[in-house]
VOGU-3710 file (C-alpha; in Angstrom, 3 decimals, decimal comma):
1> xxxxxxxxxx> -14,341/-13,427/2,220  -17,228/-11,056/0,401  -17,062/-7,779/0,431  -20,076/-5,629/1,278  -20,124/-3,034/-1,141  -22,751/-0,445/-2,347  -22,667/1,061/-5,480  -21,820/4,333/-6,485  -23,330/6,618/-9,325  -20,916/8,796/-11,022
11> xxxxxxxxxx> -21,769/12,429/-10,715  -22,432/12,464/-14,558  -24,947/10,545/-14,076  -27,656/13,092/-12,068  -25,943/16,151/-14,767  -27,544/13,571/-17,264  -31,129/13,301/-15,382  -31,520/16,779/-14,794  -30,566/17,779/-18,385  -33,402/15,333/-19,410
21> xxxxxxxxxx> -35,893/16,666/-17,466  -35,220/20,143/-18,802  -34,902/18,924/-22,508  -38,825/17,496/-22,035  -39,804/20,430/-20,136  -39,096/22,698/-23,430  -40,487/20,160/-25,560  -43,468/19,492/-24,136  -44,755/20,891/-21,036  -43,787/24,783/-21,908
31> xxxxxxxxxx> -45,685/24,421/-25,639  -48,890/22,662/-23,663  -48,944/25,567/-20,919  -48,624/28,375/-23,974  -51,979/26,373/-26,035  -53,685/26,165/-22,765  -54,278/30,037/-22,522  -54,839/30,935/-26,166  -58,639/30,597/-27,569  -59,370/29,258/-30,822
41> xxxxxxxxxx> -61,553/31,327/-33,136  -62,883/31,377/-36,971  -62,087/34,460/-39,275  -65,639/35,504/-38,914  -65,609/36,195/-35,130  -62,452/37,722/-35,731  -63,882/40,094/-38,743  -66,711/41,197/-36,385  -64,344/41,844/-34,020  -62,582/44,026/-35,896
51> xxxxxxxxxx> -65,899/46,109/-37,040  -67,074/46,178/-33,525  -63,347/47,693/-32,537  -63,231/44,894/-30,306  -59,331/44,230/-30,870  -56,700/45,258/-28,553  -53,555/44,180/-30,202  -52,735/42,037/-32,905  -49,635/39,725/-34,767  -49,957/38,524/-38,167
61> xxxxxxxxxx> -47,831/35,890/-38,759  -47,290/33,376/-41,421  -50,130/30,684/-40,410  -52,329/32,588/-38,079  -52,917/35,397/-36,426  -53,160/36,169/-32,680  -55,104/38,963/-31,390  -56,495/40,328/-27,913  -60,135/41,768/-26,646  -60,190/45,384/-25,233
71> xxxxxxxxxx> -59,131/44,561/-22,144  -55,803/42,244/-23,426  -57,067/39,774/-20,913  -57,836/37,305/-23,246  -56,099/36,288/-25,876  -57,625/34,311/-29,022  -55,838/33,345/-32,641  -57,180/32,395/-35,679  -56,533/31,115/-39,562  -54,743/33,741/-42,463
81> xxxxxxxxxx> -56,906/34,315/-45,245  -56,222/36,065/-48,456  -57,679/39,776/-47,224  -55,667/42,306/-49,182  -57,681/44,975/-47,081  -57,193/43,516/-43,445  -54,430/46,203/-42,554  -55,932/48,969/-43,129  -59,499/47,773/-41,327  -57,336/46,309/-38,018
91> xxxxxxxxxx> -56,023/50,304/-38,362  -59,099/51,957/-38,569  -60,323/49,981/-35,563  -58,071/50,975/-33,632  -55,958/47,739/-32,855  -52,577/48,299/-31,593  -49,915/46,058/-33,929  -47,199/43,805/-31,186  -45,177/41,196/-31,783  -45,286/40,399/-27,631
101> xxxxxxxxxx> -48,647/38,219/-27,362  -47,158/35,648/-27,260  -44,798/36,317/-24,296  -47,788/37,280/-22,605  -49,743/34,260/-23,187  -49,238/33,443/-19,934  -47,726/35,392/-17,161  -47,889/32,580/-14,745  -46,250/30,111/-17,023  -43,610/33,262/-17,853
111> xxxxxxxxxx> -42,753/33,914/-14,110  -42,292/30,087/-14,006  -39,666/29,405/-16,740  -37,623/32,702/-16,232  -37,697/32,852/-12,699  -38,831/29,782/-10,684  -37,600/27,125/-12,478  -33,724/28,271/-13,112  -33,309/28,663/-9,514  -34,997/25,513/-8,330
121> xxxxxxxxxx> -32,380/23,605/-11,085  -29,401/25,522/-9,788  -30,744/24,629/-6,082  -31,374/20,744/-7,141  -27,474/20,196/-9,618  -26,194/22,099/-6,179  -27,676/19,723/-3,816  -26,710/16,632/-5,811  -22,843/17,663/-6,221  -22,206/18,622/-2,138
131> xxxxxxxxxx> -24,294/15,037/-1,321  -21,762/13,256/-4,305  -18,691/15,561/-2,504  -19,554/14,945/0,636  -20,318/11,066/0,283  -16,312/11,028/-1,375  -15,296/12,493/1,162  -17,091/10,579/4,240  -19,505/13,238/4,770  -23,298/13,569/5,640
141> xxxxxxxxxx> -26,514/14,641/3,365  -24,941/18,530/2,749  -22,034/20,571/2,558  -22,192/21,989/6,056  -22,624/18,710/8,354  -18,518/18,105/8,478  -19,068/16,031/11,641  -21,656/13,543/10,071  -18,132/11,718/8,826  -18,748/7,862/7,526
151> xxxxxxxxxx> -16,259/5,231/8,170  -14,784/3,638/5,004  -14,489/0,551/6,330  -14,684/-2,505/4,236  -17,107/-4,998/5,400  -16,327/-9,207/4,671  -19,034/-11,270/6,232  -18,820/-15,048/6,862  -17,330/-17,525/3,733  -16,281/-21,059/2,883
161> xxxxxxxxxx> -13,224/-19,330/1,026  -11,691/-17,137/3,433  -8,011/-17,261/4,946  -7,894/-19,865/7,525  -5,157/-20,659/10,032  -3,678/-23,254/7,483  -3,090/-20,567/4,670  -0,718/-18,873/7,478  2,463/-20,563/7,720  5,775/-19,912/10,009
171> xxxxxxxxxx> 4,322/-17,741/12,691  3,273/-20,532/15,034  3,413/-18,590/17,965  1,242/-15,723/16,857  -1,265/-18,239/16,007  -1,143/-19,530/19,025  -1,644/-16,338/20,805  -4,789/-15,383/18,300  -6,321/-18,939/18,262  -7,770/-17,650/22,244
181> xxxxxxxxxx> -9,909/-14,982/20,614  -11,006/-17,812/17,843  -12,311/-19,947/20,744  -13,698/-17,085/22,973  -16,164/-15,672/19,792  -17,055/-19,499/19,346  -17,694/-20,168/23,092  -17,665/-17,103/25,556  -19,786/-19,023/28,297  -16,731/-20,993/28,744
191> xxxxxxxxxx> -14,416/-17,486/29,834  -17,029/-15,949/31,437  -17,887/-18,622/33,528  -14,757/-18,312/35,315  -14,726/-14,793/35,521  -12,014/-13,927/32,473  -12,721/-11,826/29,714  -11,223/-11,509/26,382  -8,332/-8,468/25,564  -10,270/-5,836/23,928
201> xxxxxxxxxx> -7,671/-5,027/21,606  -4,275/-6,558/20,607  -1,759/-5,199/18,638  0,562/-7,343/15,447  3,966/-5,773/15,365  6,781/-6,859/12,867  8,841/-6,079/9,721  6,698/-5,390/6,683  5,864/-8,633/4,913  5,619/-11,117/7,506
211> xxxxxxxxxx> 1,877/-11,591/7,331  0,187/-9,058/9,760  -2,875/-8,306/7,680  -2,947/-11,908/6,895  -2,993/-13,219/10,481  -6,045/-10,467/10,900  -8,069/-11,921/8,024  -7,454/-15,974/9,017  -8,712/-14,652/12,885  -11,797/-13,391/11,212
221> xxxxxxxxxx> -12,150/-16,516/8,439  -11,900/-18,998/11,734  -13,975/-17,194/13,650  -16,812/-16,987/11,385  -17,791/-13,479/12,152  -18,215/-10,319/10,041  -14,702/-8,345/9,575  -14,397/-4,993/9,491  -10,950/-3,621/7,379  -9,865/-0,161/7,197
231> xxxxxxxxxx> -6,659/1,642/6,928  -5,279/4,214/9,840  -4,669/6,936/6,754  -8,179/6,531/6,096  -9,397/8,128/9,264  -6,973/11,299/7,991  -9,551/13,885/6,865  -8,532/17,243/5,813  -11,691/19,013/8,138  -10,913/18,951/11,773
241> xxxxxxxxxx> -13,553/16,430/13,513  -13,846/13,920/10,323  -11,773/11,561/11,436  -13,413/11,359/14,476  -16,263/10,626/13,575  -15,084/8,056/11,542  -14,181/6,465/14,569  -17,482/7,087/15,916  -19,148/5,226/13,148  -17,109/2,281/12,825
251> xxxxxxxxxx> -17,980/1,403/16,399  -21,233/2,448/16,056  -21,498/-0,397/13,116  -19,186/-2,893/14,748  -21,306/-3,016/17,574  -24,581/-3,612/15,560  -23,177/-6,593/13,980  -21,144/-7,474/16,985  -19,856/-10,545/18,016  -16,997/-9,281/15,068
261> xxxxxxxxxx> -13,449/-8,101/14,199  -11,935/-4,653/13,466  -8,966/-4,659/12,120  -6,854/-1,256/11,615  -3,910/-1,799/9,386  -1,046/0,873/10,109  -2,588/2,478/13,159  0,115/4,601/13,410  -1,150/6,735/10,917  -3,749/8,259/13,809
271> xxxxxxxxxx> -2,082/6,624/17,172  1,648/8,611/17,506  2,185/9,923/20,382  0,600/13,197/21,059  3,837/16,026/21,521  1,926/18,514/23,437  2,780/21,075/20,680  0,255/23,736/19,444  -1,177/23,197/15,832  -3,825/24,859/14,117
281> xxxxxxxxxx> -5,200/21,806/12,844  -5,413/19,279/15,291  -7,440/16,449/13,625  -5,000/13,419/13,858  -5,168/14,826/17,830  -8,943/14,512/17,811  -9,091/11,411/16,082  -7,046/9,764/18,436  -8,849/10,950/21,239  -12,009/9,612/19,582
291> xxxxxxxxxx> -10,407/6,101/19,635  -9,302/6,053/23,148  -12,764/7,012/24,093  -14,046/4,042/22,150  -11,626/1,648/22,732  -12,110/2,111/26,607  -14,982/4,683/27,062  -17,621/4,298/29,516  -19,915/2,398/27,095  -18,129/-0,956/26,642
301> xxxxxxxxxx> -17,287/-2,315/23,330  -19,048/-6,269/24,291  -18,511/-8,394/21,542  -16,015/-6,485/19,851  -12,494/-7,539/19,300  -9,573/-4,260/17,870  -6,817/-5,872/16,372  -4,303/-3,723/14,761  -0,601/-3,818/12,974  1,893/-1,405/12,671
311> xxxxxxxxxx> 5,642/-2,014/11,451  7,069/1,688/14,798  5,080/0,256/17,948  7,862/2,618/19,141  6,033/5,954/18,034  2,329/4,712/19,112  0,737/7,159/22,069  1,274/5,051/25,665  -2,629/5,544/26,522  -3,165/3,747/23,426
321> xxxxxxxxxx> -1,199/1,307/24,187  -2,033/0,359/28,274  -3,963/-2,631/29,282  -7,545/-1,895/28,678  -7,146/-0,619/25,368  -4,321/-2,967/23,533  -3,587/-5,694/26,337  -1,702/-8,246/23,668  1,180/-7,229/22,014  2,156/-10,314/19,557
331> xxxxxxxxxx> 5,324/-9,887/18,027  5,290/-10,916/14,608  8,609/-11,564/13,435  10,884/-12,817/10,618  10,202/-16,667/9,990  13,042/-19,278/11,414  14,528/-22,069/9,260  11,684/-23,723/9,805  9,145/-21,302/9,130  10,349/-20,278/6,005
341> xxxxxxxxxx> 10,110/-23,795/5,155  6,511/-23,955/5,936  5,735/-21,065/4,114  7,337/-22,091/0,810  5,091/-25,579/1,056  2,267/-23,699/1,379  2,949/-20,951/-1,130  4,350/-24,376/-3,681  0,886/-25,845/-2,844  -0,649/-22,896/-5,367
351> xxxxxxxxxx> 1,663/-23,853/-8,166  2,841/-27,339/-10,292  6,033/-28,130/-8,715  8,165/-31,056/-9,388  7,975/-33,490/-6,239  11,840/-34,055/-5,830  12,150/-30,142/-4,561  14,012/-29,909/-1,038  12,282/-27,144/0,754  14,783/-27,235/3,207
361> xxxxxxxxxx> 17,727/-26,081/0,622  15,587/-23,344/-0,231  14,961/-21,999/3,029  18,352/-21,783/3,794  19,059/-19,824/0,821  16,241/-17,862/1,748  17,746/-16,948/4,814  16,239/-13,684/6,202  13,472/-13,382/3,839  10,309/-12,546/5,048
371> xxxxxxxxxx> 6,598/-14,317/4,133  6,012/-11,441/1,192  9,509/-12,079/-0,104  9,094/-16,089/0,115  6,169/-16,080/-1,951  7,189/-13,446/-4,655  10,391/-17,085/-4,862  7,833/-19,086/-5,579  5,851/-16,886/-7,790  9,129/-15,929/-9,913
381> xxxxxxxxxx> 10,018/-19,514/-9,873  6,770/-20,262/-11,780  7,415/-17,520/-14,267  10,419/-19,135/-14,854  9,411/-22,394/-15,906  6,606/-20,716/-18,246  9,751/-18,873/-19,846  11,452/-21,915/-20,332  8,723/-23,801/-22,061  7,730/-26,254/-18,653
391> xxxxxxxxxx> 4,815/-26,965/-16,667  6,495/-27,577/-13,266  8,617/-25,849/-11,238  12,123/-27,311/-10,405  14,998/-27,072/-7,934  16,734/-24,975/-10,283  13,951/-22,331/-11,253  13,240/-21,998/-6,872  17,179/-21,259/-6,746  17,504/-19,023/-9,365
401> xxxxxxxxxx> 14,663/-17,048/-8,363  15,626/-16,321/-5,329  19,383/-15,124/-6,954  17,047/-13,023/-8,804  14,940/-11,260/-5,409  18,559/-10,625/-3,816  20,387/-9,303/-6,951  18,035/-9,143/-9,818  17,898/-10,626/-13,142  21,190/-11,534/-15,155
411> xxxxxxxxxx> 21,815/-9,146/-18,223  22,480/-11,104/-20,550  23,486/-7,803/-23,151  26,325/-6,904/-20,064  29,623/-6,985/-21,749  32,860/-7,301/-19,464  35,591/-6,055/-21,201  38,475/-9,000/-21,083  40,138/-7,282/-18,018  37,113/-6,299/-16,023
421> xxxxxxxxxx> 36,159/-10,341/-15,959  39,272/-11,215/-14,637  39,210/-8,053/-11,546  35,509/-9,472/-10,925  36,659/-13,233/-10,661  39,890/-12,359/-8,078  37,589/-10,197/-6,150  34,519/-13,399/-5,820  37,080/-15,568/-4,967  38,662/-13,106/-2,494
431> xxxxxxxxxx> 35,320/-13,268/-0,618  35,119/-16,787/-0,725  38,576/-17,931/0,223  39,072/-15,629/3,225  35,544/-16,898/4,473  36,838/-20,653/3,476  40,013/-19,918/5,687  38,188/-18,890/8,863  36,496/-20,987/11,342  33,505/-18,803/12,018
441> xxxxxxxxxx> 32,392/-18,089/8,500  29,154/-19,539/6,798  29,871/-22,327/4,119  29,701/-21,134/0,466  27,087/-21,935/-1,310  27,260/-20,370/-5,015  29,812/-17,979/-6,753  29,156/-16,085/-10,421  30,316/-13,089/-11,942  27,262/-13,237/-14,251
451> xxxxxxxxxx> 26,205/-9,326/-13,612  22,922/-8,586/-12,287  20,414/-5,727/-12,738  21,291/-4,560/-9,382  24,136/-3,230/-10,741  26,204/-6,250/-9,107  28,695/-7,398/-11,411  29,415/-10,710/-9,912  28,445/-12,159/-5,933  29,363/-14,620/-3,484
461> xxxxxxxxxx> 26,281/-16,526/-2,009  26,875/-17,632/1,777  24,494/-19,926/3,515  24,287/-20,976/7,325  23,496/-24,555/7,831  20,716/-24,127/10,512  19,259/-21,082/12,656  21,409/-18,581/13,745  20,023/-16,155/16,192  23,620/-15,024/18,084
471> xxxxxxxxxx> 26,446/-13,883/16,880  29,869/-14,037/18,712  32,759/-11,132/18,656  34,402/-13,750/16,977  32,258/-14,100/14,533  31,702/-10,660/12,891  35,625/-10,115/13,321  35,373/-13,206/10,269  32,271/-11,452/8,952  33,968/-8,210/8,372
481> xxxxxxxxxx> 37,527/-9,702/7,007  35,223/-11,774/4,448  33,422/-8,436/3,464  37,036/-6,871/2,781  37,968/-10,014/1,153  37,347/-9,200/-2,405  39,124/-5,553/-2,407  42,168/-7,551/-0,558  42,111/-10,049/-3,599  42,519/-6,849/-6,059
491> xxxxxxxxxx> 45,323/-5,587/-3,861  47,403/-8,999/-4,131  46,780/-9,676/-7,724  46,589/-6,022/-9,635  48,679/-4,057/-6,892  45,340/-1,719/-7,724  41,832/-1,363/-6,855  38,635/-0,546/-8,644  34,806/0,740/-7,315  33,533/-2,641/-6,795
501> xxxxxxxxxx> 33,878/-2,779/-3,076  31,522/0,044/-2,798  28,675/-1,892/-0,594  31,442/-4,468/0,900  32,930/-1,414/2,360  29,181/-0,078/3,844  28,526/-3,128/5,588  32,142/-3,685/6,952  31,562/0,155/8,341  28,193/-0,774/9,417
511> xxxxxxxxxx> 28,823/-3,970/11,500  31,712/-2,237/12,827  30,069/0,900/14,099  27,671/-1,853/16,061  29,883/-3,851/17,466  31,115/-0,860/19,449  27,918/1,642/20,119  25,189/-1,120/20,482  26,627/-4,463/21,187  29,304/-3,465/24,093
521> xxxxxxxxxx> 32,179/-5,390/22,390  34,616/-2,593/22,881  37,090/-2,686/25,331  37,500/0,863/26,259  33,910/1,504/26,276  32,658/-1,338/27,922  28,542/-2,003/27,806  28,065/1,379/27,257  25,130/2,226/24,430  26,533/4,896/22,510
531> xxxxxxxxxx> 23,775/4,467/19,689  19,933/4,531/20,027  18,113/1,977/16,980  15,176/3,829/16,305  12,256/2,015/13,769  14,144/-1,020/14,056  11,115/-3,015/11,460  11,652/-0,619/8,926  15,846/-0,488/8,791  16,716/0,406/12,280
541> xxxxxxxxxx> 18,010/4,058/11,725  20,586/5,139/14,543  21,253/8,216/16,201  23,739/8,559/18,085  23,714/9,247/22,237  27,207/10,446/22,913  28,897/13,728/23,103  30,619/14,917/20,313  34,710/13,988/21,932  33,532/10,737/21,853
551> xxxxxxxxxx> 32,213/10,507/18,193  35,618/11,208/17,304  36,854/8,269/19,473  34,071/5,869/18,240  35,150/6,971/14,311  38,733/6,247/14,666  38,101/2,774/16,652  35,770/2,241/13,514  38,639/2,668/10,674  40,794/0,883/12,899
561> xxxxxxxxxx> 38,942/-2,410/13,377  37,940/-2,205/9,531  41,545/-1,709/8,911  42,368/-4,415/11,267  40,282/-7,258/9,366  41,228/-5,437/6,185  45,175/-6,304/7,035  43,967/-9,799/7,883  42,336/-10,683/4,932  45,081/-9,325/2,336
571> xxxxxxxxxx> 47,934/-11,634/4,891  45,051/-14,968/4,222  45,111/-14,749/0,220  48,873/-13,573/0,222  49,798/-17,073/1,936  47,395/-18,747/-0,621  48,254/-16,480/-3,524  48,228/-20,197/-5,249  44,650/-21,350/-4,617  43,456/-17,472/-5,421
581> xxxxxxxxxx> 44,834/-17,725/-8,513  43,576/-21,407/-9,648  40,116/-20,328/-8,328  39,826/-17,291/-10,008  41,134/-19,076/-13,585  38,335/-21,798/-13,238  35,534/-18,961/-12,224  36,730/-17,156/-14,833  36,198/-19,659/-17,425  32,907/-21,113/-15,807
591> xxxxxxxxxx> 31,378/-18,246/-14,877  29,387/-19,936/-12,011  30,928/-22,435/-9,746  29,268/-23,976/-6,864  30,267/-24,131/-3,405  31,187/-28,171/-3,920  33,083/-27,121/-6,728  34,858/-24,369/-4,567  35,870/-27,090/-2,347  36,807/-29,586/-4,387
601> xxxxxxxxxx> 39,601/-27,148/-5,692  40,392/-25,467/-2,566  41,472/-29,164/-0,694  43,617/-30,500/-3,577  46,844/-30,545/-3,234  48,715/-27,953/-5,654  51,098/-30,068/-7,772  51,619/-27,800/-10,969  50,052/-24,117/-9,894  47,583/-22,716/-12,378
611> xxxxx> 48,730/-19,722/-14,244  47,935/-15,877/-12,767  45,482/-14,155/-14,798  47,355/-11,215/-14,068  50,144/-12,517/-16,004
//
């Protein structure tokens, strides 16, 4: 879409103007107004003058002289001759020697320049910087009119290029949902026939990345209607009643170019929920207010359409969010197997890719990636094959970049130390072989101990064959005994263990914690929430809702069950101490096996067993 914009002049610019008009004010107009007031007269006049005792006062100066009549109303100059006696004559006389006609040439013209004209400057550079200040700032036409805020809104009116519904991929519901206010700006006649009328605002929640602001923009580019952007900070003013009327003029412009869109990205920013406490600045308060009025006011809002994302619906005010104000929540979430598909086509569609690609492989990989995330894949993937000296993008480069989003790049300049390799390869393979020996695990896909700038020194890559929205007690038992895996591989090879199980050992602790306070899958406590998930788009922080007797329970059922899986995983490799060491010695010579190869060695039969490293 095209932006409206208006230019801005920099406030160097009117410092330049006004220093011009003062630079040809001394140049010209001051000199003029001095020659207008002076008469011109020949030596003569001035010589009878001077007998007559006709001068006032007089200045002899290198090219002329200036003298005055009696009264020193008038003042007249004239030519220097060579008059050796002129002193003494212009003494007898009576004239009065001054070196001040000139300053009194012309009072007017005086009172002007040293009084008039320095305060009308300081009056017009002050104007110009509170109109510059206060047009930064959202203001009016001076420094005093705080509530004559303007709305920062960026206007896109109707274009050919814009973000359609095509350019949106894996959120097929959400389209769905937004494809009714598409066909009510194209046809209205056809809701209000039957008496139905359009939410007047609806609200995209999800994670960050999943293509809020996008689903916004390919609303407006569908509808063909003008678009109206702004951010929820940007109604954050640091005088109280700004931000309000902010509010006041976007709707006041929305509904002049009405039917149209108004999208407010991050509306938390201005819609938490108001605490009731006392503040001495209460703008965000005010602003709100201002909204609600609009939003659902007695003046309706005809023709106008709020849509509006946030990431913590949780912390938005509940009279924003009632019917009548936001009557559509639509839920945009993390793509499926099959959304992340989609998107990767139609990110690969802005890039030379090499036809034999299997999106589907990817997407799997991808698994829990966002939209944002899948098209940074494809982006690095392209950067790839420039670094490698091709013009299309392969299998390869799409699988390695997403390695590279999860753990980073590989350092090449990393050097293991002899002994460090061989702790990394038992403890890759521990992961992999305690998931290989348990039915609920997910099927490995990739293992390296190339280190990455994560600070990862080697991984195991898991992937899930299809979608996978439940998860069984079962199931994260396995999860957490795989996570323990690679410290229980140290344990049965070295009889030591290192640092590297630093994050295996958060998430074991993590999944743990859930299984009892959130998920009900303890015994004693039954389906009893013990932990509230609070922001659960942005990392779902806990806190927990339990006194503090029963924190101690909950942390000692916690080391337990870790413990538990823990024992489990170190009995798995000890009765395949063989296969842990024959894996290991091929990753450790390989560097990167895949999960074929994994399983190719893991179902032989073990006829002469491979040496121990730790040997």
């Amino acid at each position: 879409m095209d932006e409206i914009k208006s230019p801005k002049k920099p406030l160097i610019f009117y410092y330049i103007i006004v220093m011009a008009i003062l630079l040809l004010l001394n140049l010209f107009a001051v000199p003029k107004m001095m020659q207008m007031s002076i008469t011109e007269v020949d030596y003569g006049t001035f010589m009878t003058m001077t007998e007559n005792k006709e001068i006032g006062q007089v200045e002899i100066e290198d090219n002329q002289i200036l003298f005055t009549d009696q009264s020193g109303d008038k003042i007249y100059k004239t030519g220097l001759m060579d008059d050796p006696g002129l002193t003494e004559r212009l003494y007898d006389s009576g004239a009065k020697f001054s070196s001040e006609i000139v300053e009194q040439a012309s009072p007017i013209a005086n009172f002007l320049l040293t009084w008039v004209f320095p305060v009308v400057l300081f009056v017009v550079v002050g104007q110009l910087v509170s109109r510059y200040m206060m047009k930064k700032m959202g203001g009016g036409n001076n420094a005093m009119s705080f509530g004559m805020g303007k709305s920062n809104a960026k206007v896109y009116v109707k274009s050919t290029t814009g973000i359609k519904f095509a350019d949106v991929a894996g959120e097929d519901e959400a389209k769905e949902n937004l494809m009714e206010i598409v066909q009510y700006l194209h046809d209205p006649k056809k809701y209000t026939d039957i008496g139905a009328s359009m939410p007047k605002g609806i609200l995209l929640v999800g994670p960050p990345g999943t293509g809020k602001t996008m689903l916004a923009k390919a609303v407006a580019g569908e509808s063909d209607v003008p678009f109206f952007s702004i951010s929820g900070s940007e109604f954050v003013e640091m005088f109280v009643g700004m931000g309000a009327s902010k509010v006041r003029d976007l709707f006041k412009q929305a509904k002049e170019k009405a039917p149209c869109i108004v999208f407010i990205d991050e509306i938390d920013a201005i819609g938490k929920k108001r605490d009731g406490q006392f503040s001495g600045n209460d703008e965000r308060e005010q602003t709100l207010n201002q909204l609600l009025t609009e939003m659902d006011g007695f003046e309706g809002n005809t023709g106008v359409i709020i849509l509006a994302a946030t990431n913590r619906p949780d912390s938005l005010d509940p009279a924003l969010l009632r019917p009548g104000r936001f009557d559509r929540r639509v839920p945009v979430e993390l793509p499926d197997l099959k959304g992340r598909e989609e998107i990767l086509k139609v990110h690969a569609r802005k890039v030379r890719v090499d036809m034999s690609i299997d999106y589907n492989i990817i997407a799997r990989m991808a698994s829990g990636a966002s939209g944002a995330e899948l098209a940074n894949i494809v982006n690095e993937a392209a950067l790839r094959a420039v670094r490698d000296g091709r013009n299309l993008v392969t299998q390869s480069d799409l699988e390695e970049s997403i390695e590279v989003v999860i753990a980073g790049y590989q350092k090449k300049n990393a050097i293991l130390t002899d002994k460090e390799r061989k702790i990394v390869s038992y403890h890759e393979i521990g992961h992999a072989l305690v998931s290989a020996l348990q039915s609920h695990s997910a099927p490995v896909q990739k293992i390296t101990i190339i280190p990455r700038t994560s600070g990862a020194l080697g991984y195991t890559m898991q992937v899930d064959e299809g979608n996978h929205y439940l998860m069984t007690r079962e199931e994260l038992f396995d999860q957490i005994a795989t996570l323990t895996g690679g410290r229980a591989a140290e344990e049965v090879a070295f009889g030591s263990i290192t640092t590297g199980a630093s994050n295996d050992i958060e998430k074991a602790t993590k999944i743990a914690r859930a299984m009892l306070t959130q998920y009900g899958m303890s015994e004693e406590f039954d389906m009893v929430a013990l932990e509230t998930v609070n922001n659960q788009y942005l990392g779902g922080d806990t806190s927990l809702a339990c006194s503090a007797d029963l924190h101690g329970d909950i942390d000692r059922k916690v080391i337990a069950l870790v413990k538990q899986q823990h024992q489990k995983a170190i009995d798995l490799l000890t009765s395949h101490r063989e296969k842990l060491d024959e894996l290991a010695n091929y990753l450790y010579e390989k560097e990167t096996i895949t999960g074929e190869e994994f399983m190719e060695i893991l179902n032989r039969p073990s006829t002469d067993p491979a040496l121990s490293l730790t040997e």
